[in-house]
N, C-alpha and C positions, 0 to 999 in steps of 0.2 A: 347255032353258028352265026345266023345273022347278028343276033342280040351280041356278040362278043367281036364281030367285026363295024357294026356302030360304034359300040363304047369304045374301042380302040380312037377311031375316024375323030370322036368328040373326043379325044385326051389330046390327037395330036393335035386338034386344031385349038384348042383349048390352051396346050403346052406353047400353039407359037402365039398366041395373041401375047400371051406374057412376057415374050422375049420382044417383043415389038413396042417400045416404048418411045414414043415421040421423042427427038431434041427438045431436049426445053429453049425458053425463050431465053433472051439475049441477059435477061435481070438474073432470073434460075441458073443462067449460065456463071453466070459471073459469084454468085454466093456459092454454086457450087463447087465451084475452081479455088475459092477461099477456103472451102471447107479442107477440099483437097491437101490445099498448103497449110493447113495448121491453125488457120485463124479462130476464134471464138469468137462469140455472136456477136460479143462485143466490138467487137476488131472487124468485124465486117461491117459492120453496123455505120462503122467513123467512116471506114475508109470510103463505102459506098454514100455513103450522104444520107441515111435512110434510118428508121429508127430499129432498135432490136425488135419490138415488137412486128414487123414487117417482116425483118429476117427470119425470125420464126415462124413466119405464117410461109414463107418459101419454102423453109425445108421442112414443114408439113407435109404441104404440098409436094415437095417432089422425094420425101420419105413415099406416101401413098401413091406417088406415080411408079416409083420404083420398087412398089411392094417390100420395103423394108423397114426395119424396127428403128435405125439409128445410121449414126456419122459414119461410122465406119467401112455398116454394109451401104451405105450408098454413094462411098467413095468407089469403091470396088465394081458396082454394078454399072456403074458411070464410066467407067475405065474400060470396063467387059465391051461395053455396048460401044467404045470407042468414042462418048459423048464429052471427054475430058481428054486431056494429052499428059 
């Protein structure tokens, strides 16, 4: 019983670190909000002054903060998390 009321204890606490994902920064913020609206890399890229290659390295970045695969799911988790309007 103990062994089965640990592993529970470590799922939940497990379960909420991953719903706990910082604000990103003001930069993440802003590619992210582009993302949201439809831009391509490209297109954020101009509009932020910054090169694609930068842009990419952002939503790297905050694909792996947001434990997701792609644009999509990290519109969505971004939105979940109340981190985007």
């Amino acid at each position: 019983m103990v062994r089965t009321d640990d592993a529970r204890l470590e799922q939940r606490v497990h379960h909420r670190g991953m719903d706990e994902v910082p604000v990103p920064s003001s930069r993440k913020r802003e590619v992210l909000e582009l993302v949201a609206a439809g831009y391509a890399t490209k297109q954020i890229a101009a509009r932020l002054g910054i090169s694609t290659a930068a842009v990419d390295k952002h939503l790297r970045q905050l694909f792996r903060r947001y434990g997701v695969p792609n644009r999509a799911a990290l519109v969505g988790a971004a939105y979940r998390r109340a981190h985007i309007a």
